[in-house]
N, CA and C atoms of all chains as a GROMACS GRO file, in nm:
protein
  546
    1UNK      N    1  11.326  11.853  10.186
    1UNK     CA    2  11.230  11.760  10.124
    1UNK      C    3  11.302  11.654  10.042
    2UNK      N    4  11.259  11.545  10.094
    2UNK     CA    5  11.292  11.416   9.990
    2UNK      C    6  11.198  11.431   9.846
    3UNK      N    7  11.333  11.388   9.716
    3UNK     CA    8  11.238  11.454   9.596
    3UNK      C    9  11.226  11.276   9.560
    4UNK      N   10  11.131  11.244   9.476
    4UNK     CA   11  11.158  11.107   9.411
    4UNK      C   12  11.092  11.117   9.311
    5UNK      N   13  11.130  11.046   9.146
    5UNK     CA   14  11.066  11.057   9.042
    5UNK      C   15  10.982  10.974   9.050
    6UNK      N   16  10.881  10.942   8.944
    6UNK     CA   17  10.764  10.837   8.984
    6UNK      C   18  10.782  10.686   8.981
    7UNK      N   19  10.887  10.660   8.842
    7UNK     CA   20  10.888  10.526   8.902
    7UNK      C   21  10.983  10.467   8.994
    8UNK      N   22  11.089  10.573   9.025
    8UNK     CA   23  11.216  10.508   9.090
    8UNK      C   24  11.144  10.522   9.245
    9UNK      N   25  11.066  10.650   9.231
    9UNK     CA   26  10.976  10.689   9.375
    9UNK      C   27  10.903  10.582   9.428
   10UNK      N   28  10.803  10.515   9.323
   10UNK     CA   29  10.759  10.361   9.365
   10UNK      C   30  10.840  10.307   9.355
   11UNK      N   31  10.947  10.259   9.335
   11UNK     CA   32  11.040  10.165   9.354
   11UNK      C   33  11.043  10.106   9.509
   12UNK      N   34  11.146  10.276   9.562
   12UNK     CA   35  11.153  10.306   9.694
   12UNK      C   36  11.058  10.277   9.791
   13UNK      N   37  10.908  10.370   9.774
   13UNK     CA   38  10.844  10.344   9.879
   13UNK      C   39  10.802  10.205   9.843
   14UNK      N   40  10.794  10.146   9.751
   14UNK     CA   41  10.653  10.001   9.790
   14UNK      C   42  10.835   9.877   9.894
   15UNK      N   43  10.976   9.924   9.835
   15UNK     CA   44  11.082   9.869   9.911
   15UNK      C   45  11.068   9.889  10.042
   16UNK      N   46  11.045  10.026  10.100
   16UNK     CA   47  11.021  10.066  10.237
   16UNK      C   48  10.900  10.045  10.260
   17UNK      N   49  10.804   9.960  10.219
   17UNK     CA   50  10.724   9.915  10.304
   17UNK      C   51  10.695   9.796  10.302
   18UNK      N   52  10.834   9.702  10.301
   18UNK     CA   53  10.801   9.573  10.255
   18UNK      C   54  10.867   9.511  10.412
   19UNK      N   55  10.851   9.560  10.475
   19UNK     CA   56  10.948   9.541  10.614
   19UNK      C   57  10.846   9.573  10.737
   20UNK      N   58  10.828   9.485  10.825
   20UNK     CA   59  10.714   9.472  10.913
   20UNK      C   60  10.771   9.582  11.045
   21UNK      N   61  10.918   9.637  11.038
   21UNK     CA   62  10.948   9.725  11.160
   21UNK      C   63  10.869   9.890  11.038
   22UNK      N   64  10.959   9.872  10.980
   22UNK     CA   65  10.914  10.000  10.866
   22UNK      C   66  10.796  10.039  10.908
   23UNK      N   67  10.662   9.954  10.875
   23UNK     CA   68  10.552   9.950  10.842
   23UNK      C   69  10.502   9.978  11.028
   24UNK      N   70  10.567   9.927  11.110
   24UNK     CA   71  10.512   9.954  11.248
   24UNK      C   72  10.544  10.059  11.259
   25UNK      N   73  10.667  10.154  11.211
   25UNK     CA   74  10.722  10.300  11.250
   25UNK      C   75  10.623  10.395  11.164
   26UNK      N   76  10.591  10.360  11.089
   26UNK     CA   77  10.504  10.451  10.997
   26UNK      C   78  10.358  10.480  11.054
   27UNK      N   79  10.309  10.328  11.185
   27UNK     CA   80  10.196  10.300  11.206
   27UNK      C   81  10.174  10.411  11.341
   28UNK      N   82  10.297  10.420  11.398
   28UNK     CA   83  10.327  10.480  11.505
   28UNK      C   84  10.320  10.627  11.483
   29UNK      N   85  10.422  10.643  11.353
   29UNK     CA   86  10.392  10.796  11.341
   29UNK      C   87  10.213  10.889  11.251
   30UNK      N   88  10.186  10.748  11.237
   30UNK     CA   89  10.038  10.834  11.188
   30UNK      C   90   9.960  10.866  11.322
   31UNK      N   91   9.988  10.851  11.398
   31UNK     CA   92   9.932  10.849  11.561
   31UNK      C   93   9.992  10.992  11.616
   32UNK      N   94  10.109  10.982  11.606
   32UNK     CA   95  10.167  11.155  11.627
   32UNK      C   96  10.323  11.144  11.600
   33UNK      N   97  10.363  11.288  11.573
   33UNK     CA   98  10.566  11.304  11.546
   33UNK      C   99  10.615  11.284  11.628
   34UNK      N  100  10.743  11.152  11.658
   34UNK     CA  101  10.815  11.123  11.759
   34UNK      C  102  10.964  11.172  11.746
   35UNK      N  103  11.030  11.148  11.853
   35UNK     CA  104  11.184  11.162  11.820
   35UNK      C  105  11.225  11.025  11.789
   36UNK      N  106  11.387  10.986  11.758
   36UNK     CA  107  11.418  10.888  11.724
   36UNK      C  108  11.401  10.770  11.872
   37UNK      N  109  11.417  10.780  11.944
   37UNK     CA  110  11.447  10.745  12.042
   37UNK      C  111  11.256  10.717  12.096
   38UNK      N  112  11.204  10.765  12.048
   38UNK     CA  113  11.052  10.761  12.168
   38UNK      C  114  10.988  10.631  12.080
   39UNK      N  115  11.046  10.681  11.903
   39UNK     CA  116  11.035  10.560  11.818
   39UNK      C  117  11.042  10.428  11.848
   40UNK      N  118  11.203  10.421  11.914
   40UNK     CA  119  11.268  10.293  11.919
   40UNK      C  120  11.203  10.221  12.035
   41UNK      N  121  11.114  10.306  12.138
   41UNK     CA  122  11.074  10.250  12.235
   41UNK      C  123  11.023  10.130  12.267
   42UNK      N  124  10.938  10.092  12.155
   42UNK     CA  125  10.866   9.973  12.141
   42UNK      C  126  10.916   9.858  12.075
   43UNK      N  127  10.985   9.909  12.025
   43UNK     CA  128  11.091   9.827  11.946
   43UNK      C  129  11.234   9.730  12.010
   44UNK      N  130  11.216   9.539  11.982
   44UNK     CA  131  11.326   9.530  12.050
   44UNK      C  132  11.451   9.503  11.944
   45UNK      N  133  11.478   9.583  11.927
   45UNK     CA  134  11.566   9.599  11.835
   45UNK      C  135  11.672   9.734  11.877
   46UNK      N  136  11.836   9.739  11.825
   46UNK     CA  137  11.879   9.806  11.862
   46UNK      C  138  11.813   9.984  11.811
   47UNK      N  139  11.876  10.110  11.866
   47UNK     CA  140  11.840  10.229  11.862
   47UNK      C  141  11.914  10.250  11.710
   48UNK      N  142  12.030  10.186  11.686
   48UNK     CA  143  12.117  10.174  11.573
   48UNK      C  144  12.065  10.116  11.445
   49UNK      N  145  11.950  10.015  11.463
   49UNK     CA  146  11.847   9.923  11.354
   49UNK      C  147  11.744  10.025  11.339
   50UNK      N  148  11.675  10.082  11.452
   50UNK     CA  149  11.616  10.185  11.398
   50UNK      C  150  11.621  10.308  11.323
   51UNK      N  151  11.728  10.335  11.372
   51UNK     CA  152  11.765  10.453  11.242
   51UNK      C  153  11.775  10.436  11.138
   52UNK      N  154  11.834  10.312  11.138
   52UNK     CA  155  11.882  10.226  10.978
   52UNK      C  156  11.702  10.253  10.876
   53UNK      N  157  11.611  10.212  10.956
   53UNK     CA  158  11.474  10.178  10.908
   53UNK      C  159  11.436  10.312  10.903
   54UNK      N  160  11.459  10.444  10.983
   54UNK     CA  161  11.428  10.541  10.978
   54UNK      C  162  11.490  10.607  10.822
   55UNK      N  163  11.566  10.601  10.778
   55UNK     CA  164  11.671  10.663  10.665
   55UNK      C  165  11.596  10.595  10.556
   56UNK      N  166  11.576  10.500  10.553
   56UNK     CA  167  11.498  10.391  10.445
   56UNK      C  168  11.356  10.483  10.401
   57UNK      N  169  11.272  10.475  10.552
   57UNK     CA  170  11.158  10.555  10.482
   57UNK      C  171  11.221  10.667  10.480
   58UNK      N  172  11.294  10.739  10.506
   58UNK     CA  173  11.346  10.914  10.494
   58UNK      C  174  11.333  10.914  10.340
   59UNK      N  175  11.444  10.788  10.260
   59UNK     CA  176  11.467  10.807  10.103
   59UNK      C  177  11.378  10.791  10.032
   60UNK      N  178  11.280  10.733  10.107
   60UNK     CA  179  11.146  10.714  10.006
   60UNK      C  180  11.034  10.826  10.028
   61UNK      N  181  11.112  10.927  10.091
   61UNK     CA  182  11.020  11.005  10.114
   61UNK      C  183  10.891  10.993  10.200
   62UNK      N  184  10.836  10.862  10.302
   62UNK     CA  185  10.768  10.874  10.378
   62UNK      C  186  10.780  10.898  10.480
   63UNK      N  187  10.896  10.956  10.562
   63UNK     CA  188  10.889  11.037  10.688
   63UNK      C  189  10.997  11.164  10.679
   64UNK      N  190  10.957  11.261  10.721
   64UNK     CA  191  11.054  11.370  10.735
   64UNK      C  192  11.088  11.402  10.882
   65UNK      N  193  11.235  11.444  10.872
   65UNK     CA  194  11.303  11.478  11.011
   65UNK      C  195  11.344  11.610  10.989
   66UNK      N  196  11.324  11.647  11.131
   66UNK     CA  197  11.369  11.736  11.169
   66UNK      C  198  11.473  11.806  11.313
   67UNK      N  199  11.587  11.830  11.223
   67UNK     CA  200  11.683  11.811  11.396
   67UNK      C  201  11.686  11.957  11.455
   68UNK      N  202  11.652  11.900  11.595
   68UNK     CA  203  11.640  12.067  11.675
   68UNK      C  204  11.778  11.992  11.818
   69UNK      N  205  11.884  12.041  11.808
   69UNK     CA  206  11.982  12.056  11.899
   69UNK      C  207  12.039  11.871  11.830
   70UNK      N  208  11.975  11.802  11.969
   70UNK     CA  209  12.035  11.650  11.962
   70UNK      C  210  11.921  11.567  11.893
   71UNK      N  211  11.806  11.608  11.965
   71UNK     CA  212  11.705  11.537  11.891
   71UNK      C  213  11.643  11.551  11.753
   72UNK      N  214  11.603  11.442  11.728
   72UNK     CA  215  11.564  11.430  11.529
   72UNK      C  216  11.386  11.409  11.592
   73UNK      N  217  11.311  11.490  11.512
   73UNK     CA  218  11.201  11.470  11.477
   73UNK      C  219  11.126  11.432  11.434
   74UNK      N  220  11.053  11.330  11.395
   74UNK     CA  221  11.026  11.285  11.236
   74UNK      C  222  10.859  11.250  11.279
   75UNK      N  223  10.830  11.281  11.108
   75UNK     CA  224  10.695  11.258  11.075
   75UNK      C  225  10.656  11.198  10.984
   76UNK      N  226  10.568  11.142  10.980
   76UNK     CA  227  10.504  11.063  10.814
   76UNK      C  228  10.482  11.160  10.761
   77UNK      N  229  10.508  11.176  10.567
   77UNK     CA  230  10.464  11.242  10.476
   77UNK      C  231  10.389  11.146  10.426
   78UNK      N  232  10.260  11.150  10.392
   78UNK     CA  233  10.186  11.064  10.353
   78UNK      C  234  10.158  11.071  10.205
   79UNK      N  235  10.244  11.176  10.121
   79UNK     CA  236  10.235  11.177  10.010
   79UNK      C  237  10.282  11.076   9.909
   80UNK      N  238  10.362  11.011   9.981
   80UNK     CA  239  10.421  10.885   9.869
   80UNK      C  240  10.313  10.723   9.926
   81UNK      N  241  10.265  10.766  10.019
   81UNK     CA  242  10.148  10.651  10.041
   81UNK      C  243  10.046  10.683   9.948
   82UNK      N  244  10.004  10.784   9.894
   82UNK     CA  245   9.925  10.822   9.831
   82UNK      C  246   9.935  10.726   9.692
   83UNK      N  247  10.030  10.816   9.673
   83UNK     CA  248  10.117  10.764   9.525
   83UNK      C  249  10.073  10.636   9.479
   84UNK      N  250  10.140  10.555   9.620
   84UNK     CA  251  10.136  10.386   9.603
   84UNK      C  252   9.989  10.321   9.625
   85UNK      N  253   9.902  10.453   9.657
   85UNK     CA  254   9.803  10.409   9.713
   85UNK      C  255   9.750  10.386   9.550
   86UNK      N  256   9.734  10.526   9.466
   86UNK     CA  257   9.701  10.516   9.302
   86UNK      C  258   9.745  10.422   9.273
   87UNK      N  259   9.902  10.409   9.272
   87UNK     CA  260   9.940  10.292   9.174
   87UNK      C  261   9.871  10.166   9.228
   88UNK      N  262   9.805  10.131   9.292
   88UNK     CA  263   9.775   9.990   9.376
   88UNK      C  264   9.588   9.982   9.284
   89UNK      N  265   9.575  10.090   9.297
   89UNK     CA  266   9.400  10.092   9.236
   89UNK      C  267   9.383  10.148   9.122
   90UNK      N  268   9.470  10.172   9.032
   90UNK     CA  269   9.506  10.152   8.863
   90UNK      C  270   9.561  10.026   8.821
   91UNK      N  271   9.633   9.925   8.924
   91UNK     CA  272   9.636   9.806   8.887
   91UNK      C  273   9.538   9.678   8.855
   92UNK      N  274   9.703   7.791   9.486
   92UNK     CA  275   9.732   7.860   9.547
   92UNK      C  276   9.817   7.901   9.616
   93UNK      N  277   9.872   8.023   9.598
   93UNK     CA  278   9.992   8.062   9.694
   93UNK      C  279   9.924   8.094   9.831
   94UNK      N  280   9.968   8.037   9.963
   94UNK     CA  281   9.911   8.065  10.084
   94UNK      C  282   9.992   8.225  10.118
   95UNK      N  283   9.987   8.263  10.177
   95UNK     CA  284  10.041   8.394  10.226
   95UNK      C  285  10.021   8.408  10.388
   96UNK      N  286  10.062   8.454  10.492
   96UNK     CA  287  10.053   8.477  10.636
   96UNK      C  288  10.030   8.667  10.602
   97UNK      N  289   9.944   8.700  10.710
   97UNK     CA  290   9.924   8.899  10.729
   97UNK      C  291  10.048   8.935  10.698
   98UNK      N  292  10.157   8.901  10.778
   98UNK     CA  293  10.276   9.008  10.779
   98UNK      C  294  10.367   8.976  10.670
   99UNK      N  295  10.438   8.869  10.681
   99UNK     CA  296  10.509   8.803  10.575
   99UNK      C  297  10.447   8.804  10.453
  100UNK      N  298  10.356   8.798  10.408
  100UNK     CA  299  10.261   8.840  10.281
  100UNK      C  300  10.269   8.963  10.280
  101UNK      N  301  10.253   9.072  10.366
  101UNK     CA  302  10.309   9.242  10.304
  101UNK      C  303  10.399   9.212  10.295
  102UNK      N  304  10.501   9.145  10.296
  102UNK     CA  305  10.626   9.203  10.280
  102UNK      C  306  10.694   9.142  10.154
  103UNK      N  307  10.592   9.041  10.097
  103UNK     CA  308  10.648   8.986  10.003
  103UNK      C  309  10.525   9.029   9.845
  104UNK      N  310  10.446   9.098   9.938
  104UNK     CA  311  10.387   9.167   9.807
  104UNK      C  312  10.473   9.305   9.780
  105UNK      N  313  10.479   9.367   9.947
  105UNK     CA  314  10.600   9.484   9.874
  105UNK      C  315  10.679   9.558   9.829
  106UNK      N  316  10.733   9.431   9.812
  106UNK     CA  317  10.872   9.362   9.792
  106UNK      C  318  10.847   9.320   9.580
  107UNK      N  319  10.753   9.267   9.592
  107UNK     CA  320  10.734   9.225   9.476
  107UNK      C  321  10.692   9.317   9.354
  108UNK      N  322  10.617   9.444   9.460
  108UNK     CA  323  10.565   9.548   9.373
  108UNK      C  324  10.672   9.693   9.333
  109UNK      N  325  10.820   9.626   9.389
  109UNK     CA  326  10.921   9.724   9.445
  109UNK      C  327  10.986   9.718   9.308
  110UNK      N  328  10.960   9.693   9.187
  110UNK     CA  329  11.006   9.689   9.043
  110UNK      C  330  11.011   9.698   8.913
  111UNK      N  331  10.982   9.844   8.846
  111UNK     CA  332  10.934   9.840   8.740
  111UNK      C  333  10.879   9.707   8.606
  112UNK      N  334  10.921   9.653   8.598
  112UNK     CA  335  10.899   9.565   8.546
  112UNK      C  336  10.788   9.452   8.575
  113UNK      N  337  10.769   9.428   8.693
  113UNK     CA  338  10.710   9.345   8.785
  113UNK      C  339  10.541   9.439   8.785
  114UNK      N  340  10.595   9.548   8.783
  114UNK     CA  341  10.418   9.651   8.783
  114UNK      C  342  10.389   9.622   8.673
  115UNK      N  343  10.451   9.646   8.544
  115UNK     CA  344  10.429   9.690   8.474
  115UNK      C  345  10.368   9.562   8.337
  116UNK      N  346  10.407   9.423   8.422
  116UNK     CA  347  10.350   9.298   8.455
  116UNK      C  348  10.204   9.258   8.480
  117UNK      N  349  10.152   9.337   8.567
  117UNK     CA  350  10.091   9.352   8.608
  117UNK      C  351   9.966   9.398   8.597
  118UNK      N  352   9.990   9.570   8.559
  118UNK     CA  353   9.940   9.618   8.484
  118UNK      C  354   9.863   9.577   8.326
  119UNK      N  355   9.954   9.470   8.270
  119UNK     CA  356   9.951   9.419   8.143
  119UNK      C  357   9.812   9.323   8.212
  120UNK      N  358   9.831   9.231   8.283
  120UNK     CA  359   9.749   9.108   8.360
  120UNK      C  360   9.639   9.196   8.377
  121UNK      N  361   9.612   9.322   8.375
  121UNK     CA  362   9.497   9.344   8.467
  121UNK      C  363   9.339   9.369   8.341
  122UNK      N  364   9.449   9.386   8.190
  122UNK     CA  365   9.378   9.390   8.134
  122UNK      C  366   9.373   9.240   8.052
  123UNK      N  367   9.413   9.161   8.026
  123UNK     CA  368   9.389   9.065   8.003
  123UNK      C  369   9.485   8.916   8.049
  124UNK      N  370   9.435   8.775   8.071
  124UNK     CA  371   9.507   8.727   8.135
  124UNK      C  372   9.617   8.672   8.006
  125UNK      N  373   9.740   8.634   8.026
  125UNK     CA  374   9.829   8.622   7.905
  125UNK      C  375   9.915   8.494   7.942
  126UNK      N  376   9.970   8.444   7.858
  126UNK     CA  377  10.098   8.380   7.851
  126UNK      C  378  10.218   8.421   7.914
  127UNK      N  379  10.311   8.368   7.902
  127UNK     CA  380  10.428   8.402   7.970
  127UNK      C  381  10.500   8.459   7.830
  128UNK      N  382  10.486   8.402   7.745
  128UNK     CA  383  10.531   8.414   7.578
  128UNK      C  384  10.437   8.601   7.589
  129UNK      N  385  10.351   8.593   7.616
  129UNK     CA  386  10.307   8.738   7.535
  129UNK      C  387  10.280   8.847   7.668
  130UNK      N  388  10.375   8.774   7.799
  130UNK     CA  389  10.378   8.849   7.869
  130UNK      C  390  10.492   8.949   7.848
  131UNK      N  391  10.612   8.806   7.791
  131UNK     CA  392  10.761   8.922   7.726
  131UNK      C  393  10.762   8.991   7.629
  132UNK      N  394  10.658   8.979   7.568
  132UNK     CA  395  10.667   9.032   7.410
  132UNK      C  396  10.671   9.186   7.402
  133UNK      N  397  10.582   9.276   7.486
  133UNK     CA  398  10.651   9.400   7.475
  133UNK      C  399  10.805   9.462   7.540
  134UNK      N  400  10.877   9.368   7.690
  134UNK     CA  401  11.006   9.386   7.721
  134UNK      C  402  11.130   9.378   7.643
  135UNK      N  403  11.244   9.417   7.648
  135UNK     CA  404  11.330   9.410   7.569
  135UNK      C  405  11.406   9.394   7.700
  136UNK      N  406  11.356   9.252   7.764
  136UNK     CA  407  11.445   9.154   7.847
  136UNK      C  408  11.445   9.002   7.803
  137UNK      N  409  11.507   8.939   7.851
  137UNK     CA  410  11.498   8.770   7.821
  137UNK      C  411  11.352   8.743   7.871
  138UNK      N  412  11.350   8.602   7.813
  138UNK     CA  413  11.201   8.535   7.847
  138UNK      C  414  11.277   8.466   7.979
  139UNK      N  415  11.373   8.432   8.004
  139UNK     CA  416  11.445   8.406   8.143
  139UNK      C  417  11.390   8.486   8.271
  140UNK      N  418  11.464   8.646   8.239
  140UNK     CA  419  11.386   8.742   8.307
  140UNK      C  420  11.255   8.748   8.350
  141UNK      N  421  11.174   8.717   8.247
  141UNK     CA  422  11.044   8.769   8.279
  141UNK      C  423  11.009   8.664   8.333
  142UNK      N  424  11.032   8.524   8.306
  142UNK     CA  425  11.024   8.402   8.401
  142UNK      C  426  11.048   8.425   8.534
  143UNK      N  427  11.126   8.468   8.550
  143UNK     CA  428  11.178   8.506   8.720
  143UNK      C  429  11.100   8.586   8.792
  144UNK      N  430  11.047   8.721   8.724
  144UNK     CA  431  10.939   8.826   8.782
  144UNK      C  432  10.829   8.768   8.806
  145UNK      N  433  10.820   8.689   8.685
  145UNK     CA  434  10.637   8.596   8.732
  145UNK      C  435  10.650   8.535   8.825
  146UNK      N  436  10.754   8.496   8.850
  146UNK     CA  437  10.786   8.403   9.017
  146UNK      C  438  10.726   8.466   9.087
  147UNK      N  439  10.799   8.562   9.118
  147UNK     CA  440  10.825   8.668   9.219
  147UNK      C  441  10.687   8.697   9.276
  148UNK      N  442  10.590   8.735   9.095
  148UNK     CA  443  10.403   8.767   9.159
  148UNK      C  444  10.357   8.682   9.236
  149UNK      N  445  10.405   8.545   9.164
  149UNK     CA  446  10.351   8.430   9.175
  149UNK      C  447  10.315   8.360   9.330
  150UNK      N  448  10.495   8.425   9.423
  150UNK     CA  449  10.536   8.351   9.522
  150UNK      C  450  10.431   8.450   9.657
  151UNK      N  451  10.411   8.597   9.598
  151UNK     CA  452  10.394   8.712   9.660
  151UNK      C  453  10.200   8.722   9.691
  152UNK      N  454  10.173   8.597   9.562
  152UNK     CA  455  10.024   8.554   9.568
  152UNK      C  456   9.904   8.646   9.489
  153UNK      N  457  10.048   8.731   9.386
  153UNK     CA  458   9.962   8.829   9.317
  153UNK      C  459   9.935   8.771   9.129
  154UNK      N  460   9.942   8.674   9.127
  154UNK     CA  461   9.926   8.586   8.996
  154UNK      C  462   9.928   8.426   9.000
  155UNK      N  463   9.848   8.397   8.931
  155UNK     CA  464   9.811   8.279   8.934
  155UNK      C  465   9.844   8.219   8.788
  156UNK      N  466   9.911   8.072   8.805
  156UNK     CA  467   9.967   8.024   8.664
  156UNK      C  468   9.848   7.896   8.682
  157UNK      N  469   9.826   7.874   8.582
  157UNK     CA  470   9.761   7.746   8.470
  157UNK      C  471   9.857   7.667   8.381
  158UNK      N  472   9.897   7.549   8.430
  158UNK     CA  473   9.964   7.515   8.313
  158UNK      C  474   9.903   7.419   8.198
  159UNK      N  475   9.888   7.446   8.112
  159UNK     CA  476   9.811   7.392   7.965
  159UNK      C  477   9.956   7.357   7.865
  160UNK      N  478   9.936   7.225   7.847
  160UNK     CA  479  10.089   7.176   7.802
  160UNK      C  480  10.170   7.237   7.845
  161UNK      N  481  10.289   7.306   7.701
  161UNK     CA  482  10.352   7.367   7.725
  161UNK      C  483  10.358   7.537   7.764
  162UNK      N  484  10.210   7.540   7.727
  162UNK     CA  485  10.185   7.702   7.768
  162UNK      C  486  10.123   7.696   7.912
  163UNK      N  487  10.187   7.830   7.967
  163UNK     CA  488  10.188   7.876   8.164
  163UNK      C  489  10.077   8.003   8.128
  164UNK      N  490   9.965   8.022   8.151
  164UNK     CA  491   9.864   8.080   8.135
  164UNK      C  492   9.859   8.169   8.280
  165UNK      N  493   9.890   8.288   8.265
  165UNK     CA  494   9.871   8.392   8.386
  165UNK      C  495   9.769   8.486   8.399
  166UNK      N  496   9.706   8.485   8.505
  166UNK     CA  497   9.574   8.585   8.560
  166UNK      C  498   9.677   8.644   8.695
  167UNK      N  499   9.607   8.811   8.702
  167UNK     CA  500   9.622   8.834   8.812
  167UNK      C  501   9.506   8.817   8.935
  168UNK      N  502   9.562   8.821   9.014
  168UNK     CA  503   9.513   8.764   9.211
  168UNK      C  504   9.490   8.916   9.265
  169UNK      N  505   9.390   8.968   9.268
  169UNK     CA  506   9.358   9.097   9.262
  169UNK      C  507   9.369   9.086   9.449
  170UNK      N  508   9.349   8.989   9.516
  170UNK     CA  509   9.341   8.992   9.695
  170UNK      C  510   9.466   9.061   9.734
  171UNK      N  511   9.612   9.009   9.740
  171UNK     CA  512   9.681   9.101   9.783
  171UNK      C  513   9.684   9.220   9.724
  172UNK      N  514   9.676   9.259   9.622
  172UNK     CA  515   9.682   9.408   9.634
  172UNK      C  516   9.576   9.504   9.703
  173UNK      N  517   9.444   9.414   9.727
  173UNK     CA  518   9.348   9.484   9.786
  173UNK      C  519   9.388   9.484   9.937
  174UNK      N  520   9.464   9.404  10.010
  174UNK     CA  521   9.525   9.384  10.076
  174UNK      C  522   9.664   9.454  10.166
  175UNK      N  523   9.697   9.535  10.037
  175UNK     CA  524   9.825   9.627  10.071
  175UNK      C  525   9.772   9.769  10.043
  176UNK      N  526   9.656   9.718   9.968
  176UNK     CA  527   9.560   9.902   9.993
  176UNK      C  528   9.535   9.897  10.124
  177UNK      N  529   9.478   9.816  10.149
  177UNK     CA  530   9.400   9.832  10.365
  177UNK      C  531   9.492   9.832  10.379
  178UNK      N  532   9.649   9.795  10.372
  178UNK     CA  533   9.719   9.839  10.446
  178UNK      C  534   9.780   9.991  10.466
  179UNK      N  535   9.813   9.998  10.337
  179UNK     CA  536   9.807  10.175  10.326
  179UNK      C  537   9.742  10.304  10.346
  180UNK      N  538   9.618  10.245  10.335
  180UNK     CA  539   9.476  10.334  10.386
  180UNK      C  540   9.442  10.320  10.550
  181UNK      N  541   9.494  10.279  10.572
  181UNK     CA  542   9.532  10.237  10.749
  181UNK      C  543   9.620  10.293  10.844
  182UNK      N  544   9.748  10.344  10.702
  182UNK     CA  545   9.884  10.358  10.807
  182UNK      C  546   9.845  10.530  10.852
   0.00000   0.00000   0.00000
């Protein structure tokens, strides 16, 4: 588990979602858990840029992976959307 | 008015919201609209600084300046953030 304190935690996620690939990978995985690669599919961008964007939300705690052999797993944790979701409607 | 485009406007609201200081800006705006003078007055940063963050709302379309002489009179622009809620409540 990615840990993040609250404000460095918003820091992170509202950073990782200021990026229109980010925000499409996140859109993708609320739909269902992909591997890295099923990710990049849609994407024309290298498999190497995606990971990059994958690690980004990893640190902010909105997607978790999971590696089984070669392949990485990953899913949205939607708990730090939450977060940002409060902080957005206390503002 | 700051114009904003769908995508490039998330990314520059959250981008903009990616900074303690900049929330916390914000936060201040939401309860009353202020000066730039009594926007710094609780930071223990330059009035330089806090000049620069108001940009930042400013450019991101989440504050609106008035200028009255020498005083810059700030309200917050409550649309993008309602804006990056649908987006979050979406993903």
């Amino acid at each position: 588990m990615v840990e993040y304190q609250q404000g460095a935690g918003l820091d992170r996620i509202f950073k990782a979602l200021a990026d229109p690939t980010r925000r499409a990978i996140l859109r993708a995985l609320t739909r269902s858990p992909a591997t890295i690669n099923e990710i990049a599919r849609p994407f024309a961008v290298s498999l190497n840029a995606i990971s990059k964007h994958v690690m980004v939300l990893e640190r902010a705690g909105l997607l978790r992976r999971e590696v089984q052999g070669r392949e990485h797993h990953c899913r949205i944790d939607p708990r730090p959307l939450r977060e940002a979701d409060a902080w957005l409607r206390g503002a």
